[in-house]
N, C-alpha and C positions, 0 to 999 in steps of 0.2 A: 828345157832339160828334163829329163824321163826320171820320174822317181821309181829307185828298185829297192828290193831287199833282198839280201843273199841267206840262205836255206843250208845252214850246214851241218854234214852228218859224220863225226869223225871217229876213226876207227883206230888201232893201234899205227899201223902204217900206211893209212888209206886215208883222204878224207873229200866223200860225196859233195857236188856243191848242185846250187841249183840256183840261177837270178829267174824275180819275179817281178813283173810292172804294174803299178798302179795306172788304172784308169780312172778320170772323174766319170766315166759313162760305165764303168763295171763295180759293180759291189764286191769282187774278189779279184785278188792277186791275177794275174794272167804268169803263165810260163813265157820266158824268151828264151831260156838256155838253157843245160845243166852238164855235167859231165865230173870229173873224179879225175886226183892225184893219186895213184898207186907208188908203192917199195918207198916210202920216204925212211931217206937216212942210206939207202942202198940205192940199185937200178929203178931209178924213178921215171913213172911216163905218167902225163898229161893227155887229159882225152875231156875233148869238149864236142857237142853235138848241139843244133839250134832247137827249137820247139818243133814240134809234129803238123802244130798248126801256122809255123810260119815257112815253109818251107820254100826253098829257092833264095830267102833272105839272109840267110849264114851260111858258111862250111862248117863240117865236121874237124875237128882239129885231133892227129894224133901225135907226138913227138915226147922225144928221151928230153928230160930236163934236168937239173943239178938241186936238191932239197933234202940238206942232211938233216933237217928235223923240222918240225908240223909249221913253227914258224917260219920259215923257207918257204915252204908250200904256200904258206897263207902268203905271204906275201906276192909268189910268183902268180896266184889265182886272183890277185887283187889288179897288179901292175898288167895283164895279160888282158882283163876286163875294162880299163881304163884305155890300156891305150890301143885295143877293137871296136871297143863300141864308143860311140860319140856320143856325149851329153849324158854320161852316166852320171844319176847320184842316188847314192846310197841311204835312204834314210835309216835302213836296222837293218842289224844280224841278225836272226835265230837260229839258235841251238840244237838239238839233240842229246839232254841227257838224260842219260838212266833211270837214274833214284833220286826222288824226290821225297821221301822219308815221309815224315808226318807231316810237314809245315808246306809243303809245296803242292796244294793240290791243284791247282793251276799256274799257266803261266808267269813269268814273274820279267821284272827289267832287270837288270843284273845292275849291284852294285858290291860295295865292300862287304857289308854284311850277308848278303844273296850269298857272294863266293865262299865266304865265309862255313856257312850252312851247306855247301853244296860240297865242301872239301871234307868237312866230317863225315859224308854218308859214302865216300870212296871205300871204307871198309865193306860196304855192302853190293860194291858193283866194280872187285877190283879191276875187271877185264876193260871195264868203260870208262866209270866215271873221268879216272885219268884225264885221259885224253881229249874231253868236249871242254876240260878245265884248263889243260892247256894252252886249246883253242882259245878260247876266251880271254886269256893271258895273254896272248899273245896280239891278238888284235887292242885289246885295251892299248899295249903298246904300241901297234903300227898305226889304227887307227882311231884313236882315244875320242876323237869327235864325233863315232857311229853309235848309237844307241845299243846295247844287246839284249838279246831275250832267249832266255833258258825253257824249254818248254819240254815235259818231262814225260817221260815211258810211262810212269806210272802215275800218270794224271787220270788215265782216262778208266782207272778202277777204281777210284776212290770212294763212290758210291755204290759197291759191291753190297748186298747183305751183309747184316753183321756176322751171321754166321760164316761165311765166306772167309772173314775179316782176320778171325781170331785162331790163336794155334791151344792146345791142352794142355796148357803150361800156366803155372803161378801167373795171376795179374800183376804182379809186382815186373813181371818181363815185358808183358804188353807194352806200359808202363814205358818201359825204356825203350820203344820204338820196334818190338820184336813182333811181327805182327806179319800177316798175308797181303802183299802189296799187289803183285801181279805186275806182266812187262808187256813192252810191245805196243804199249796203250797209241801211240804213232801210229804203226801200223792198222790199228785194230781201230782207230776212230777213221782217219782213208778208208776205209772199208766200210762203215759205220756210214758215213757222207755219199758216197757214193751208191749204194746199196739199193735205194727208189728205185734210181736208172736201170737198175737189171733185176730185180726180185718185183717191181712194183710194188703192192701190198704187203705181198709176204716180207718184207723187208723189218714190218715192224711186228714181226712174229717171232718165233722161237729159232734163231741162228748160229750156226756153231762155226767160225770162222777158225780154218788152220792155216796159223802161221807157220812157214815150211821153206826153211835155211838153214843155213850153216848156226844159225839161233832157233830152236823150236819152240813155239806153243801155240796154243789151241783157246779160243774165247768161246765161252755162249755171251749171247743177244739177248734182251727181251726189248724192243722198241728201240734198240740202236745203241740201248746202254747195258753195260757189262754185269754180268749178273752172276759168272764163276770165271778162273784162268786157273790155267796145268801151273803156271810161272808161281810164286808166293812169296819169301822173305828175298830173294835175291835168285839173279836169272839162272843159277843151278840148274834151281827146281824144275820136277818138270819132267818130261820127255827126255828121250837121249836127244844126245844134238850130233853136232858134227865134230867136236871134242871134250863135251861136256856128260855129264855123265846120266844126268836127271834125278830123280828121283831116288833114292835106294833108304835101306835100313841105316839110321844114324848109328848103330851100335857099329856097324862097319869104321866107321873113322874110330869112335875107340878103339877099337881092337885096332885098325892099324896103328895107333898112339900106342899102346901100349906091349902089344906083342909082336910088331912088326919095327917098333924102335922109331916109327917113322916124324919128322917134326912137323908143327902145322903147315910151316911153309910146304914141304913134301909132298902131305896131301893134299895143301889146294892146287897145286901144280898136276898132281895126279888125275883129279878130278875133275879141272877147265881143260887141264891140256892134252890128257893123254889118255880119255876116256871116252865115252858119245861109238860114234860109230868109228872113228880111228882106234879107238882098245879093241873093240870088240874084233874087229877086222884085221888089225894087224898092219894093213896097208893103205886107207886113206881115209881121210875125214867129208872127203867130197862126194858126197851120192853118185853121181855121172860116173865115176871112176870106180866105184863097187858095181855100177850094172853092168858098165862094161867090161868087168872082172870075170875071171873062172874060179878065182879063189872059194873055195864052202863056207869059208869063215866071211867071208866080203857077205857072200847069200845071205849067214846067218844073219848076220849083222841088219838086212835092210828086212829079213823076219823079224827082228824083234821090235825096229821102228815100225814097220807097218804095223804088229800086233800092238804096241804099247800108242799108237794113236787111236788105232780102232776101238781099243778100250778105253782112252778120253773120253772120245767123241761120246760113247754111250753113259759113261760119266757125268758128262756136261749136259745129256738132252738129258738126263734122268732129273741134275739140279732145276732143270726149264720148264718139268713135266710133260717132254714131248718136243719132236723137233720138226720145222718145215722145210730148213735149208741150210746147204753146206757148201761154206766157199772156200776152196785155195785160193792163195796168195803168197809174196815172198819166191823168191830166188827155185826152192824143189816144188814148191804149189804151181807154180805158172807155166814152170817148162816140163816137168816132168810128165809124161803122158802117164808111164808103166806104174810110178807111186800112186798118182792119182787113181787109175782103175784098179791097184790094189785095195787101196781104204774106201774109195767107192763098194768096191766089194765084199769089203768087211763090214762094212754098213751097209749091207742089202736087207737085213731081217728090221734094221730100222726104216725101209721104206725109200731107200735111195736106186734106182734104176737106171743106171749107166748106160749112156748112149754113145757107144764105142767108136763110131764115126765123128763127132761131133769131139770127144775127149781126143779124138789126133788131132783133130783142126784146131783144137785151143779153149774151143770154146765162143763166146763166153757161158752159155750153159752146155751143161755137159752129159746132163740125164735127159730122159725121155720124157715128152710132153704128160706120159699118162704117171708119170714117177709119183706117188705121196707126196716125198719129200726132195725138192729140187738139188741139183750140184754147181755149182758154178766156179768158173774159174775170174778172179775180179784184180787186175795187178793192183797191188797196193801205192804209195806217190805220200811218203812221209815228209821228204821237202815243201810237197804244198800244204800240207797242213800244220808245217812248223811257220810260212810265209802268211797262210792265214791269222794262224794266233800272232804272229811277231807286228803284223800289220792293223791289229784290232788293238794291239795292247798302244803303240806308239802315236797311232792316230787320234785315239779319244784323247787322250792327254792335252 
């Protein structure tokens, strides 16, 4: 019987899965499968696909399913997997959450008190936490016999500088958990792991990794570990995103409190939902759908993302003293040709040398052999490094 562990990534109507196999002959997780339930609660479809490296041994599966809420799903992704593959067993779940506050700086087994701690820091990730808490709810009940493991965005910054750390505010708020946390940290350690394979040396050099989705931020590197993020008290911060606003003057939400009438709830609605590049634009929150715009306001809208990473990026190599390499990653990093030679070119005076042949093919590097400072395109694979934590944490036990 094959021992797996399921890799799950949940979203408000979405939730990413990915099975992985223990071998006693491999010291990591192998991929078998992975694929995602979309529209749960509405027009739901199911989409599963085998590994890369097994090919010819599964089909692709796509089909409309019935899942009015996350536990549906789960349960249909559980019964769908049992009764395809033969000899499944499950030893653990792993998670995907958000915020891990102060007390989670790594992985953890989930139990009553875990959840416990993990339902109070929902104020700080309302978009997320939610729903990996659901999850986890949900499977306790279907399948209370599976071990689970919560492995967290913001793990993989918690050894940032203190300076990085702390905001200019009364220690008395630090105190209460108000502090620079930084997100993405999934993504940004997949990239961190992988990064030998294509940077060789330079990998443990000065890197400024941009996370580039419908969630935006931007990491430096020094030796694989995190040394500043655009992200900080909660995933707001930051960059524009795809409905989120990033960054701006806090005196702006006063004044909308207090001259504009507006309630909190109004503003954070305003600000996750209806802000990033869908405010600015007027018409979508999806990149692909502003390029492919005539709109001026769509244009603008993807000038102020490319200016306002461009000036990250110099940001972050400035915290590093100096940069050797920059990788996209993430949904607009990987596909995007036209974003990438733009920020590539906003970062030319720091030494990046865009090799514009090579940026249509993908990559995976993307600058010129004689560039300073390298570009690389590297996809990111946040399921296998929640199966590796979930399978390190399970097995020593």
């Amino acid at each position: 019987m094959a021992e797996m562990i399921l890799a799950l990534n949940v979203g408000s109507s979405s939730i990413k899965f990915a099975v992985f196999a223990m071998h006693e002959t491999e010291s990591l997780p192998s991929q078998h499968c992975r694929g995602e339930i979309e529209g749960i609660g509405g027009q739901t479809h199911f989409f599963m696909r085998p590994a890369a490296e097994q090919p010819g041994k599964h089909k692709a599966v796509r089909k409309t399913i019935s899942a009015g809420n996350h536990a549906e799903a789960l349960q249909y992704i559980l019964n769908w997997l049992e009764e395809n593959e033969s000899g499944l067993q499950f030893i653990a779940v792993g998670h995907r959450v958000v915020h891990g506050g102060i007390h989670f700086r790594q992985p953890v087994k989930v139990d009553a008190a875990v959840m416990q701690e993990m339902e109070m820091l929902t104020p700080l990730a309302p978009l997320h936490q939610p729903h990996a808490l659901r999850a986890i709810k949900a499977l306790i009940s279907l399948r209370p016999e599976i071990p689970q493991v919560a492995c967290f965005d913001t793990g993989f910054h918690t050894n940032m500088p203190r300076v990085e750390q702390i905001f200019a505010l009364p220690r008395v708020l630090e105190m209460k958990g108000i502090r620079h946390y930084g997100f993405h940290g999934l993504s940004y350690e997949s990239i961190a792991f992988q990064a030998p394979e294509y940077l060789g040396d330079a990998a443990e050099g000065r890197v400024v990794v941009a996370h580039l989705g419908h969630g935006v931020s931007l990491c430096a590197m020094k030796k694989r570990k995190s040394i500043a993020t655009s992200m900080s008290f909660t995933p707001l911060d930051g960059l524009p995103m795809g409905t989120r606003c990033g960054s701006i003057d806090p005196a702006i939400v006063l004044y909308l409190l207090r001259e504009e009438g507006m309630t909190p709830d109004e503003i954070s609605d305003l600000l996750n939902h209806q802000s990033g590049l869908l405010g600015m634009s007027g018409i979508s929150g999806d990149m692909s759908t502003l390029l492919a715009s005539q709109c001026a306001e769509g244009a603008e809208a993807i000038d102020v993302f490319v200016y306002r990473v461009g000036r990250e990026i110099a940001s972050l190599a400035a915290a590093m003293g100096g940069l050797d390499a920059l990788v996209f990653t993430a949904g607009i990093g990987e596909r995007s040709i036209a974003i990438r030679a733009r920020i590539c070119h906003a970062a030319a005076w720091l030494g990046v040398m865009l090799d514009d042949a090579a940026n249509h093919a993908g990559g995976p590097r993307i600058s010129m052999e004689r560039s300073p400072v390298s570009a690389w395109v590297i996809p990111t694979d946040e399921e296998q490094v929640i199966a590796r934590h979930a399978a390190a944490l399970i097995l020593k036990q």
